[in-house]
Structure formats: structure tokens, C-alpha cells
RODO-2510 file (C-alpha; in nm, 4 decimals, decimal comma):
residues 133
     n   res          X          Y          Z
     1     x     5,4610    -4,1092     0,6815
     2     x     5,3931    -3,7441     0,6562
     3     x     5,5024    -3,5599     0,3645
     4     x     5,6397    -3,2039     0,3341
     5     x     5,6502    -2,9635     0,0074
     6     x     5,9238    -2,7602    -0,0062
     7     x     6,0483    -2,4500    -0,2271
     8     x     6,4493    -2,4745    -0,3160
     9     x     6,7106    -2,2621    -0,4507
    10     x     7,0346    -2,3057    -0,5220
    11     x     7,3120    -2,0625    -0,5342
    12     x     7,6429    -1,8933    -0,6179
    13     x     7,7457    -1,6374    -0,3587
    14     x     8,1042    -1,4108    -0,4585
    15     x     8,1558    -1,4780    -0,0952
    16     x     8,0443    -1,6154     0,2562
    17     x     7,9669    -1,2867     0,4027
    18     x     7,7459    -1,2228     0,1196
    19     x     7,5428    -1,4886     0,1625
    20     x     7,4908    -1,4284     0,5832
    21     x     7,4031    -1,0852     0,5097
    22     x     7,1294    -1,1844     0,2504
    23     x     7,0170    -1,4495     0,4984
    24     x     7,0664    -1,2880     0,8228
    25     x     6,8084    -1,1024     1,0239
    26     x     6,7872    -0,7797     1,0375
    27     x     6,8821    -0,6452     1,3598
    28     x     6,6555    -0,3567     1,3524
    29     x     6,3346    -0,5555     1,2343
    30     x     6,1815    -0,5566     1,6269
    31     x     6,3124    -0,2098     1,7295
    32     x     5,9306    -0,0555     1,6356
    33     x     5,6847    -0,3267     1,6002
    34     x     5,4501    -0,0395     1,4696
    35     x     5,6229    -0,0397     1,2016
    36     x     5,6886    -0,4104     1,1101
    37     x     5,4604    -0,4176     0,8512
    38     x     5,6896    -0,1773     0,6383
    39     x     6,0176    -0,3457     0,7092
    40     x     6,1458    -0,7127     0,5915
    41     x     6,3120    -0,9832     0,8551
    42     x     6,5933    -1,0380     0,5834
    43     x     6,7506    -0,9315     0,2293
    44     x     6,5840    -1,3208     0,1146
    45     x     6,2195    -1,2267     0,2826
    46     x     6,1890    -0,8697     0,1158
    47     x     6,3256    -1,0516    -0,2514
    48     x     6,0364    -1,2739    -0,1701
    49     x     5,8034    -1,0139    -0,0551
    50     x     5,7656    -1,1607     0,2902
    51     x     5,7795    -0,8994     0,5354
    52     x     5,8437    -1,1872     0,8064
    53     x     5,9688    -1,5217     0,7267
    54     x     5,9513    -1,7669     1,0227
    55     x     6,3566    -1,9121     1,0161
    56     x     6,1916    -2,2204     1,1578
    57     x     6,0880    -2,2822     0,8734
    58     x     6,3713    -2,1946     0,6130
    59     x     6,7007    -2,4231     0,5650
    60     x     6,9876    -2,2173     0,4395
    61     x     7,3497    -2,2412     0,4610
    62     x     7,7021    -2,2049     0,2184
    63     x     7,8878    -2,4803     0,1351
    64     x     8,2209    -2,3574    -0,0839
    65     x     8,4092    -2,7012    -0,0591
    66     x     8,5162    -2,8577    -0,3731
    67     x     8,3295    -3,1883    -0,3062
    68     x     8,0243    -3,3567    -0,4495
    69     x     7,6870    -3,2525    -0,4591
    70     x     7,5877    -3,4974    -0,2345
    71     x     7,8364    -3,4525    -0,0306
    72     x     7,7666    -3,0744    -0,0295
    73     x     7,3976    -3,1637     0,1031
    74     x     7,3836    -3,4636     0,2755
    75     x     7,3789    -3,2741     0,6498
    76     x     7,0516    -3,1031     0,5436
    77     x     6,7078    -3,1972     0,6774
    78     x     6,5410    -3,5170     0,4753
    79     x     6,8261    -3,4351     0,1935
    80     x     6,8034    -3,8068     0,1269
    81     x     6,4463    -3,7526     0,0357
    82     x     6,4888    -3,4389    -0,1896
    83     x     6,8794    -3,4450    -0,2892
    84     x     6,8546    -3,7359    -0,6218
    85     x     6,5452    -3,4564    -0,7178
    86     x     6,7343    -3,1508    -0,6645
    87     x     7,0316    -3,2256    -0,8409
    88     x     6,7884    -3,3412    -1,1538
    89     x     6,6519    -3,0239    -1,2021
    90     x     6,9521    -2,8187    -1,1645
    91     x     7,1246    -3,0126    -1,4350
    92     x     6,7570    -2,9470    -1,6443
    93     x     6,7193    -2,5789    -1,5311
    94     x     7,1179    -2,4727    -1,5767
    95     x     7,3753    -2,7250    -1,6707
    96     x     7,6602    -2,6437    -1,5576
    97     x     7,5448    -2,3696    -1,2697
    98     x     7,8483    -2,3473    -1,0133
    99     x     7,6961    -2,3286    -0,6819
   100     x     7,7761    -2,2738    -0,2942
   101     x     7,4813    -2,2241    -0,1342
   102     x     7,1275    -2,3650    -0,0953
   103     x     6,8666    -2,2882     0,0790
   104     x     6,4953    -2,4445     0,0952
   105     x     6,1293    -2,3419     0,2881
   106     x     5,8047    -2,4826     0,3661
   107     x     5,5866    -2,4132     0,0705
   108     x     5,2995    -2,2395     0,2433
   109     x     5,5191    -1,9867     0,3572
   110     x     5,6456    -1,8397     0,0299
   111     x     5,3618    -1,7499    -0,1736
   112     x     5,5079    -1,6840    -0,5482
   113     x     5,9186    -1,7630    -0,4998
   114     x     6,1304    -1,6125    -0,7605
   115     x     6,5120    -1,6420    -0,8479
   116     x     6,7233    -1,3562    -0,7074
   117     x     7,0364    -1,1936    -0,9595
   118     x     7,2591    -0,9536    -0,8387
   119     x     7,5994    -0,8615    -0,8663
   120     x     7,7310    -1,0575    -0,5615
   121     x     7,5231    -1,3655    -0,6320
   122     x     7,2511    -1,5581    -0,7849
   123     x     6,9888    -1,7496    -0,6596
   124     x     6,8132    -1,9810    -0,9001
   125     x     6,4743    -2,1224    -0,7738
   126     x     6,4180    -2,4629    -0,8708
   127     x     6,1202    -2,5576    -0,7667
   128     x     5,8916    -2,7371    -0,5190
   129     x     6,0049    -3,1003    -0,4117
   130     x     5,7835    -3,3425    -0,2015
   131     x     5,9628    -3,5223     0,0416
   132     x     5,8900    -3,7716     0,3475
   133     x     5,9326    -3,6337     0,7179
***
């Protein structure tokens, strides 16, 4: 089987539409491809410094339901590969961390990944995990 190395965060997001516009594209990123090199795809690329991040590549999404971990993650590409992992380190890195979000990308695509602290959320970066595809 092929494996896959992946960077991961986890996160707590004061609300849904935070977390979409830190995700989300920016609409104006193609407007003057001249420029491109100047601008960032997204809020997450430029606290990466990524100028473009390939979305083909990144897994994201919110999850605010009061259920399990697993059963927070379990829709997510290959979580049964990575999820046991995940939830190890998060309970290593920050016990206790309340989280709604997660969000995870190919490791040659992010070249030194960092956490992310503001005042509408945090993003804690865990880590790379090796996983089976």
C-alpha cells in the first residue's frame, strides 16, 4: 500500500463563519495574476506563508456537535488510519483542548506549519501522521 504524510491541526473556532472565512478562498486571489505572488489563496495559506495552497490537497471542515472524537472524524479521508494517532497527541500536546474543527495537508506542501492564535480561534498543529492510502 502507498503511504501518505500528513500535517494536522486541530481547532476551536468562536463560530462557523469564522472558520469558512479563515479557510475560504479569497475571491480576489485571480483578479491580477501579476500580482499573485504578493497575495495569499486564504487567511490558513498566508498564516502558513503559502501564497497558494492547492485545496486538493488540504482536508478542512467544522464539526460543533457534542459527540465523540471519533465520531467527530470518522467521515474524513483515511481517518481510520490517522484518527487512534491524532487523538494521542492532542491529549499529549493539550489535555483538555475543546475543539470544532480540524483540518490536515499533504506534507510537501506546507513547508514549516505553525499553530495559529487569535481572538476568534486557535489552531494547534499537532504534527505529521503517516497513514495508508
Amino acid at each position: 500500500m502507498k503511504k501518505e504524510i500528513s500535517h494536522f491541526w486541530i481547532g476551536n473556532f468562536k463560530s462557523e463563519t469564522d472558520f469558512y472565512i479563515f479557510f475560504g478562498e479569497d475571491e480576489n486571489y485571480y483578479e491580477n495574476e501579476s500580482e499573485t505572488d504578493e497575495k495569499y489563496i486564504s487567511e490558513f495559506a498566508r498564516t502558513q506563508n503559502k501564497h497558494w495552497l492547492d485545496h486538493d490537497f488540504l482536508e478542512c471542515g467544522f464539526e460543533n456537535e457534542s459527540i465523540t472524537f471519533e465520531e467527530k472524524f470518522l467521515e474524513y479521508s483515511y481517518s481510520e488510519q490517522w484518527i487512534s494517532e491524532l487523538k494521542r497527541r492532542i491529549e499529549q500536546i493539550k489535555p483538555g483542548f475543546e475543539f470544532n474543527s480540524i483540518a490536515f495537508v499533504t506534507k510537501e506542501k506546507i513547508a514549516h506549519p505553525t499553530s495559529v492564535k487569535t481572538q476568534h480561534f486557535e489552531m494547534l498543529y499537532v504534527g505529521e501522521i503517516e497513514y495508508e492510502i
